[in-house]
C-alpha positions as a Markdown table, in Angstrom:
| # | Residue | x | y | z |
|---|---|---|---|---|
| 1 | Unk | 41.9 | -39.6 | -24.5 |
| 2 | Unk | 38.4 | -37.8 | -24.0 |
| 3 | Unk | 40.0 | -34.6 | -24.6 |
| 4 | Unk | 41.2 | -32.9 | -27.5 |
| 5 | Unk | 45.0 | -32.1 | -28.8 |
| 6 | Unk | 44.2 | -28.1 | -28.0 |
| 7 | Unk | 43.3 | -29.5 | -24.3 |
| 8 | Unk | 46.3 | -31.6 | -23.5 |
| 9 | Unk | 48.2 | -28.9 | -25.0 |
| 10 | Unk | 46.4 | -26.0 | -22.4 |
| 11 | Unk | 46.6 | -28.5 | -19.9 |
| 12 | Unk | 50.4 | -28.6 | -20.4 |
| 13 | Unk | 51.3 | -24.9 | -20.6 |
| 14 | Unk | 49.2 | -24.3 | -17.5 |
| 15 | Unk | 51.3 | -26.6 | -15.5 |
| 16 | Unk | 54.0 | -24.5 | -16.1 |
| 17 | Unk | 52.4 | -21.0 | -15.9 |
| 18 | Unk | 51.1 | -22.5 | -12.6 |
| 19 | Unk | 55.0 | -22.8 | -11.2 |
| 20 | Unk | 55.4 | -19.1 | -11.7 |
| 21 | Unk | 54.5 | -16.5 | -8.5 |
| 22 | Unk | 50.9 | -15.5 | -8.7 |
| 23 | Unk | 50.1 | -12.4 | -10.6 |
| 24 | Unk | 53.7 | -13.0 | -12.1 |
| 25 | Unk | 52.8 | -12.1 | -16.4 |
| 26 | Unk | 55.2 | -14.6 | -18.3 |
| 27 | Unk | 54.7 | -14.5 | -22.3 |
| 28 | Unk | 53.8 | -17.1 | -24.7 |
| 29 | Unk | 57.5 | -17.5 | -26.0 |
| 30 | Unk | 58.5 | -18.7 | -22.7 |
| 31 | Unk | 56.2 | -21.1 | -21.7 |
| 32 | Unk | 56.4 | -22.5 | -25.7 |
| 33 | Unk | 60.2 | -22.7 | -24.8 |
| 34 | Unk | 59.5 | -24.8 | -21.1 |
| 35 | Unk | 56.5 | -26.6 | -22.9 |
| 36 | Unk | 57.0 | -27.3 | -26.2 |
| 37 | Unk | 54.0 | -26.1 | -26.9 |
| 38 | Unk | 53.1 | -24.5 | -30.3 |
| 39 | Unk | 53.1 | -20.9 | -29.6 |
| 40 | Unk | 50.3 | -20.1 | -31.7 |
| 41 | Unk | 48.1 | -23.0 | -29.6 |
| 42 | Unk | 49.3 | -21.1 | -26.1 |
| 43 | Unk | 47.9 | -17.4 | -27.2 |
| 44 | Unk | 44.7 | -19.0 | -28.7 |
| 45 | Unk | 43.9 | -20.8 | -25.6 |
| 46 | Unk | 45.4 | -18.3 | -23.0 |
| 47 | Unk | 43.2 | -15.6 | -24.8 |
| 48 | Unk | 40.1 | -17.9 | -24.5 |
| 49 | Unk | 41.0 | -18.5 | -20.6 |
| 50 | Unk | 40.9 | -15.0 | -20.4 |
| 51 | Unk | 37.5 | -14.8 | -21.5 |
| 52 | Unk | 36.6 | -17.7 | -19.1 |
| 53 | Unk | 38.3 | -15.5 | -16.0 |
| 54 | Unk | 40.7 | -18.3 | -15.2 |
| 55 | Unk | 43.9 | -16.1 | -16.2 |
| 56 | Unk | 44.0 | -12.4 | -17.1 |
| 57 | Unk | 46.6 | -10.7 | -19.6 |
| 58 | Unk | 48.8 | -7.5 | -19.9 |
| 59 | Unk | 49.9 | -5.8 | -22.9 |
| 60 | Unk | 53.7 | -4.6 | -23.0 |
| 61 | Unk | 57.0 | -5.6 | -22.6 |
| 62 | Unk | 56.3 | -6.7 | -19.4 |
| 63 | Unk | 53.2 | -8.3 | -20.2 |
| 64 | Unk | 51.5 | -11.7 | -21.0 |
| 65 | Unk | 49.5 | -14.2 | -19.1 |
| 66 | Unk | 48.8 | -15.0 | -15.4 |
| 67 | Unk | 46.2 | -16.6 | -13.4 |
| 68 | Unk | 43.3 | -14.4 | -12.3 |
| 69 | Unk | 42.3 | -17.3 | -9.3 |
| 70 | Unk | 44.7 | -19.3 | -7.6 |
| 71 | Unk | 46.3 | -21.9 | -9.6 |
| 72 | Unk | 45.0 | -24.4 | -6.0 |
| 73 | Unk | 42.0 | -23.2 | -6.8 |
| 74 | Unk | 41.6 | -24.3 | -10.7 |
| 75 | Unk | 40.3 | -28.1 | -11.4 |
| 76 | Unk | 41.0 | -29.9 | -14.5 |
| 77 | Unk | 37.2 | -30.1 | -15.0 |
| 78 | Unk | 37.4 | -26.6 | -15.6 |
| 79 | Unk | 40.0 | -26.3 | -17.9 |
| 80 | Unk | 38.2 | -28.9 | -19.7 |
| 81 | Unk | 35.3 | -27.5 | -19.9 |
| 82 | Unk | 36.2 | -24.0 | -20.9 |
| 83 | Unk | 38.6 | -25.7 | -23.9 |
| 84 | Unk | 36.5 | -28.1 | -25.2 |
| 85 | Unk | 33.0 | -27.3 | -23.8 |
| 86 | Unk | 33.2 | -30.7 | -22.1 |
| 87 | Unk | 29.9 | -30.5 | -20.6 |
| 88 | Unk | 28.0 | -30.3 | -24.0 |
| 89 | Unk | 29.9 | -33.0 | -25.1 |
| 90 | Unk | 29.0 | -35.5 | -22.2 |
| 91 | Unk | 25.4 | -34.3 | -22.4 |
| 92 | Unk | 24.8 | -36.2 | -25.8 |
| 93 | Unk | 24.1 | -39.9 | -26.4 |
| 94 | Unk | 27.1 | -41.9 | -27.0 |
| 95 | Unk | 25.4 | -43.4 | -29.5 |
| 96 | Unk | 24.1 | -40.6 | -31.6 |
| 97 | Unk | 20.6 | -41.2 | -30.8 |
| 98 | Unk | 18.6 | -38.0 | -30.7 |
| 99 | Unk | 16.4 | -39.5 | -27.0 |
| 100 | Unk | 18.5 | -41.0 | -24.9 |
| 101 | Unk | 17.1 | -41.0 | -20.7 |
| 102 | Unk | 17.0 | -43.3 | -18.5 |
| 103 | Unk | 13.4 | -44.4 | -19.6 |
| 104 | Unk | 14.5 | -44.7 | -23.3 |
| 105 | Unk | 18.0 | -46.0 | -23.0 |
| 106 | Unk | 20.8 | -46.9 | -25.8 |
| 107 | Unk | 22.2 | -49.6 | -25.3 |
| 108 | Unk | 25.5 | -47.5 | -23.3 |
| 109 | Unk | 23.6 | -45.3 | -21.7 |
| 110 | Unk | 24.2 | -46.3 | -18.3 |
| 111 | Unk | 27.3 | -47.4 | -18.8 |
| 112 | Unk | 28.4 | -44.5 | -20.4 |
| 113 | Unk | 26.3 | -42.2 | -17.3 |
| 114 | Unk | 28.7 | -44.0 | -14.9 |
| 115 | Unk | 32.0 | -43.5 | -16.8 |
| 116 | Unk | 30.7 | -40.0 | -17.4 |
| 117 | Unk | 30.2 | -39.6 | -13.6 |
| 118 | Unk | 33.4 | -40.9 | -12.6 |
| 119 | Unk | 35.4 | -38.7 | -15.2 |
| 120 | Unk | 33.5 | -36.0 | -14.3 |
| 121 | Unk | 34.3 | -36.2 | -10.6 |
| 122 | Unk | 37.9 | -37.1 | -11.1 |
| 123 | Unk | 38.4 | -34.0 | -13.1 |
| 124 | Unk | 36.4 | -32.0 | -10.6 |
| 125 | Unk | 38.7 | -32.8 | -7.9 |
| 126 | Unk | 42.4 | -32.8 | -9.1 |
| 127 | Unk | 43.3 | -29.4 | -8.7 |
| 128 | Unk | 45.7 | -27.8 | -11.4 |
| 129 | Unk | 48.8 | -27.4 | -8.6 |
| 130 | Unk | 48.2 | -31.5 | -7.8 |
| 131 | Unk | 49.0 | -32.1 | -11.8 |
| 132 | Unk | 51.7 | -29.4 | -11.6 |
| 133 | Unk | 53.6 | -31.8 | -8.6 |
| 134 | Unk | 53.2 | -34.7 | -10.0 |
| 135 | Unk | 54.3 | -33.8 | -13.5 |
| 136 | Unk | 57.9 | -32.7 | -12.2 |
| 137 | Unk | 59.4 | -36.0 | -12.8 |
| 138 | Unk | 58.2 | -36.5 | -16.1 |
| 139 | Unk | 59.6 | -35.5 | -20.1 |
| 140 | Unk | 57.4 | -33.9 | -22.2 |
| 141 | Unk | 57.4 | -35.3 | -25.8 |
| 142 | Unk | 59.9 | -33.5 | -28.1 |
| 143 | Unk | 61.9 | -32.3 | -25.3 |
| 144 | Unk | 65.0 | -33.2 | -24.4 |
| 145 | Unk | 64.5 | -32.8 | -21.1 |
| 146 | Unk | 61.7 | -31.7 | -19.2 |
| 147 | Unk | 62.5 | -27.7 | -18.4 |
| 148 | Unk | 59.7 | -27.5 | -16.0 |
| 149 | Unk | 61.4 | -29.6 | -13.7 |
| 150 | Unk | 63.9 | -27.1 | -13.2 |
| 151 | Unk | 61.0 | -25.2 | -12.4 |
| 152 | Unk | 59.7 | -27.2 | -10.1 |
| 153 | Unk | 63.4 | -27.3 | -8.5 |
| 154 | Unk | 63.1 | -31.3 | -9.7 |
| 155 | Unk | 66.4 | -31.5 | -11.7 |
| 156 | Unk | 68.9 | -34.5 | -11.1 |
């Protein structure tokens, strides 16, 4: 994949906090329980969403995360970018090559451009709620069975 392990994992515990009622706090040891996600990975990356104002947090026993826009209303270009600075990343030559333009090509420059392109415009338009639907009917690894379908009222 293009994206990191900390990515898919953000990726993953958003689809779940995304089933929850807007401005609804749930904590990191229930979506690690729906997710499987390492709890630790959850708070490092919900705190850095924070920062990126895609969710906002609450202290106290009634506290943790929820989204500060509307789940509809986040892309997966987004996330990416804000997890793994995806934009940087994309911005340098595939090849390692310190120029790289259209006028003084690698040898994957425009190959990678149109990938890069079509990625990038994927991304951009698959809202976080369009993931969240289709993901109801699948497992996550190391779960025995997928607890955000019961979320997503999907169960059998």
């Amino acid at each position: 994949m293009i994206y990191s392990k900390t990515c898919e994992y953000a990726i993953r515990a958003l689809t779940y906090l995304a089933t929850k009622e807007q401005d609804t706090y749930t904590m990191v040891v229930e979506v690690n329980g729906q997710t499987g996600v390492p709890g630790p990975y959850i708070a490092k990356v919900f705190q850095n969403l924070v920062r990126k104002g895609i969710l906002k947090s609450q202290r106290g026993p009634s506290g943790g995360f929820s989204f500060k826009k509307r789940p509809e209303d986040v892309s997966l270009l987004e996330i990416v970018e804000a997890i793994d600075d995806f934009s940087l990343v994309t911005n340098e030559c595939v090849m390692g090559l310190n120029q790289c333009e259209a006028t003084n090509a690698c040898p994957l420059h425009h190959i990678w451009k149109d990938a890069k392109a079509k990625i990038v415009d994927e991304l951009g338009n698959s809202s976080l709620v369009q993931v969240t639907k289709k993901v109801g009917k699948l497992q996550y690894r190391g779960l025995k069975r997928s607890r955000l379908n019961e979320s997503l009222g999907l169960t059998a």
